[in-house]
C-alpha positions in Angstrom: 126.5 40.5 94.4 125.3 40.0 98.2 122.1 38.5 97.5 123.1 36.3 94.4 125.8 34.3 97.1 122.8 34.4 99.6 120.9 32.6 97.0 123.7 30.3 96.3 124.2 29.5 99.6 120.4 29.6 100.6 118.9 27.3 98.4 120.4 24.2 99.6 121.1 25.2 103.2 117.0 25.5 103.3 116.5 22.8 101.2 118.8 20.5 103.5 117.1 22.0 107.0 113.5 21.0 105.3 114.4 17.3 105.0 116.0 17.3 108.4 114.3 19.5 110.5 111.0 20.6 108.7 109.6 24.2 107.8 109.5 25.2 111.4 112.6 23.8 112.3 114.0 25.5 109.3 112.4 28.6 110.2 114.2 29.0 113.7 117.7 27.2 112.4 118.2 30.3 110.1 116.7 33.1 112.9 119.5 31.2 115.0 122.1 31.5 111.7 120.8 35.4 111.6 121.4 36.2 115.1 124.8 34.8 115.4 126.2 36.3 112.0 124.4 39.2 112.4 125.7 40.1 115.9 128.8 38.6 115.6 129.3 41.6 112.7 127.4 44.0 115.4 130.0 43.0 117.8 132.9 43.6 115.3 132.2 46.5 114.1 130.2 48.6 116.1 131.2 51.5 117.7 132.4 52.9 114.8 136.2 54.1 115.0 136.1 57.8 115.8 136.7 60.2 112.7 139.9 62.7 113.1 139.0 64.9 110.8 135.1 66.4 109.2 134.7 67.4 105.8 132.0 69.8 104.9 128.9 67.7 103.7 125.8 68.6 101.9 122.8 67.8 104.4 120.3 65.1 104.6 117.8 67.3 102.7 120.5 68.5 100.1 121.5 65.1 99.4 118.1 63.5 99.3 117.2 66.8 97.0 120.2 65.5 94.5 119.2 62.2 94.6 115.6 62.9 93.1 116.8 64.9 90.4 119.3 62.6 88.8 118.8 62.5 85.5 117.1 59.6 83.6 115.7 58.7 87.2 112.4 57.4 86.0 114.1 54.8 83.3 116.3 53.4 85.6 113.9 53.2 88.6 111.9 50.9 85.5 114.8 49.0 84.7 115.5 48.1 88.5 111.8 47.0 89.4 111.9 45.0 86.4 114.9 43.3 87.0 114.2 42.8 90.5 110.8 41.6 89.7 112.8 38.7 88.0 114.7 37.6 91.1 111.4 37.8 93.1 108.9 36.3 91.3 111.4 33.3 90.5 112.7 32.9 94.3 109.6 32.4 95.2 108.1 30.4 92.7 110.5 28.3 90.8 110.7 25.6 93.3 107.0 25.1 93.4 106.5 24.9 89.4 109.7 22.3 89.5 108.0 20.0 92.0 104.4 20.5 91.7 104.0 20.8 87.5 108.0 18.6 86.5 107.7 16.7 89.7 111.3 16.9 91.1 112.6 16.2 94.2 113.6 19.5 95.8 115.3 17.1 98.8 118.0 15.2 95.9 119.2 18.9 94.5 121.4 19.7 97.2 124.4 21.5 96.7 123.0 21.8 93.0 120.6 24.0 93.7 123.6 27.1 93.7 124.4 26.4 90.2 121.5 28.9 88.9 122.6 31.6 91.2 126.5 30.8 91.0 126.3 31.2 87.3 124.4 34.7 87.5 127.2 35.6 89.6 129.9 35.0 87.1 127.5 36.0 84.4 127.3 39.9 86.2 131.3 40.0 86.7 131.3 39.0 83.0 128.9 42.1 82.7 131.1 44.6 84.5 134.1 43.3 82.4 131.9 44.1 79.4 131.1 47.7 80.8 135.0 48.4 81.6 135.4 47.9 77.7 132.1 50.0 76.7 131.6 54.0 76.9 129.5 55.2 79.7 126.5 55.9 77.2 126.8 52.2 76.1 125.9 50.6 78.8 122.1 50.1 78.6 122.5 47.6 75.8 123.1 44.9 78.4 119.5 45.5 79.3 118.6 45.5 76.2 120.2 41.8 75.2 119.9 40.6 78.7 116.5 41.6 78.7 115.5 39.9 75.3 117.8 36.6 75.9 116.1 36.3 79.8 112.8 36.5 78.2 113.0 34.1 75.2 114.5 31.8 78.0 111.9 31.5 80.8 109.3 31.3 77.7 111.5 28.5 76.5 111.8 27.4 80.3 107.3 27.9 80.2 107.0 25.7 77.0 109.5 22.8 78.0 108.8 18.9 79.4 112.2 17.5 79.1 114.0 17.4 82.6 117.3 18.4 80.5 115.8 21.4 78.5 114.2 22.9 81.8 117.5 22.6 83.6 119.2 24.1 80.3 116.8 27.4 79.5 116.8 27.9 83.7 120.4 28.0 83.9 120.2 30.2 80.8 117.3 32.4 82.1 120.0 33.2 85.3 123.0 33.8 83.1 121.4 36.5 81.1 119.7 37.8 83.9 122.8 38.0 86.2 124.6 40.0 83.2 122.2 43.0 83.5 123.0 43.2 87.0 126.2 45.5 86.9 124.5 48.1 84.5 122.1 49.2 87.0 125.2 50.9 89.4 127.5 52.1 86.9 124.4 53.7 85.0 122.9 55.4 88.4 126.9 56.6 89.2 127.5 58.0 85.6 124.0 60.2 85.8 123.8 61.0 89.7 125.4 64.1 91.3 128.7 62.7 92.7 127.6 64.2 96.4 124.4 61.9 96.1 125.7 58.4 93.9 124.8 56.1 97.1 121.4 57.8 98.2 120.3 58.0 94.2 121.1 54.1 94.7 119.5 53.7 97.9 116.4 55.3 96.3 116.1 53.7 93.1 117.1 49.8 95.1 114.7 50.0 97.7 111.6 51.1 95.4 112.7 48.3 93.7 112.6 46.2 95.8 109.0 47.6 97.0 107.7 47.1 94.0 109.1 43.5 93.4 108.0 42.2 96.0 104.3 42.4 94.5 105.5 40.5 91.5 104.9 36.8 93.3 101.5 37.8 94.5 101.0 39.0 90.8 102.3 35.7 89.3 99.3 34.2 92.1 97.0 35.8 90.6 97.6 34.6 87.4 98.0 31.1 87.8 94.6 30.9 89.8 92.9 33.2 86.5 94.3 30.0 83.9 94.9 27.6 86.0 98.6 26.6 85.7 101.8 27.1 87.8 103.7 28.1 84.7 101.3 30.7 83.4 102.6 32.6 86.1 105.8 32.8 84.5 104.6 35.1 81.7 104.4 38.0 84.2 108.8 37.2 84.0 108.2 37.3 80.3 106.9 40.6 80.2 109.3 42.2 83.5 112.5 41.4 80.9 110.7 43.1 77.8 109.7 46.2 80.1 113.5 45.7 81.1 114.1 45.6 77.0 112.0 48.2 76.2 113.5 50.9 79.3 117.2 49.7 78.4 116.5 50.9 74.4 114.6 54.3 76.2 117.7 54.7 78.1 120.3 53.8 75.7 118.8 56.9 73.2 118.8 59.3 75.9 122.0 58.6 76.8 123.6 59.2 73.4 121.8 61.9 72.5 123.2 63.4 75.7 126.8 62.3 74.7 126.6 63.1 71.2 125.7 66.6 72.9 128.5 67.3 75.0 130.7 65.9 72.5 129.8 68.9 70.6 130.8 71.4 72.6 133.6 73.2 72.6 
């Protein structure tokens, strides 16, 4: 949820400093914004109360150990670099396609320019209501219909000229997106030893985000091959059906498994 209201709120903050300040005004106005939230929560909370009484934990190794043997590790890992690749690739390049290839004016958004991200935020807490509702081995078929809807979306979103349809199918592409979001945690806590649910997530996030963060240099690569902004977007296209394709992976697995233990006695 952190980075979706970072979005929200960072889109037209940067936006706004651009038009008043320029990009290297910009660039210092948020290091100044960073220092002073940052160690103004330093200040707060650091040192750390002092803890009364010590429970017997598993060491670092030991918990590390758990948290490469959860089960299913591989699919999710997939489903989280695919996702993630999602909110990387279109961070960083959906502003650029809008005003170079649709020619709008980045400076008029303003405070409209948190409506993509706002929605994906109420689109995931719609997703977690949905997943209260479901069984555990369920879950995955968010990634599946989030996966397939995202997809025929930003192809919908590649294939668009009108300034209304483009505005529609991206507003779209975040909503479905944003519902997949709250899968990803409450799949990784229903498979990972409960000593080891935060550094299984710690794991599987951060090679995520790793991995992602290739995804806009990939999406380069392919607009200089054909020549277009938006032929970049196809490498979206295909992170949502890899997203599609791991969620129905996933979805098997975890029914056989259910169907399993259901059968004993």
């Amino acid at each position: 949820m952190a980075y979706r209201w970072g979005l929200a709120v960072g889109f037209p903050l940067v936006t706004w400093l651009m038009a008043h300040v320029g990009w290297i005004g910009s660039f210092y106005a948020l290091a100044l914004l960073n220092l002073l939230l940052g160690g103004g929560l330093i200040w707060r909370f650091l040192p750390a109360p002092q803890v009364t009484s010590q429970r017997a934990k598993p060491g670092f190794r030991q918990t590390f150990a758990l948290a490469w043997r959860t089960p299913l590790l591989g699919w999710i890992l997939l489903v989280e670099i695919a996702t993630l690749s999602y909110l990387w690739g279109s961070s960083a390049w959906l502003p650029a396609w809008l005003r170079d290839e649709h020619h709008f004016s980045l400076q008029a958004t303003g405070l409209l320019a948190a409506v993509p991200f706002l929605l994906s935020l109420g689109s995931k807490f719609l997703g977690g209501v949905l997943l209260d509702k479901m069984r555990p081995e369920q879950a995955p078929l968010l990634f599946i219909i989030g996966g397939l809807l995202t997809a025929g979306s930003v192809l919908a979103l590649m294939l668009s000229q009108q300034p209304a349809m483009l505005a529609l199918f991206m507003l779209a592409a975040n909503v479905f997106w944003g519902l997949q979001g709250a899968a990803i945690p409450a799949v990784v806590q229903h498979h990972a030893p409960r000593e080891a649910v935060g550094s299984a997530y710690g794991i599987i996030n951060g090679i995520g985000n790793i991995c992602a963060a290739f995804i806009p240099l990939l999406m380069g690569v392919v607009m200089k091959s054909v020549g277009s902004v938006s032929s970049g977007f196809s490498v979206l296209v295909a992170s949502q059906l890899i997203t599609l394709c791991a969620g129905g992976a996933l979805l098997l697995r975890m029914r056989r498994a259910a169907a399993v233990n259901a059968s004993i006695p």
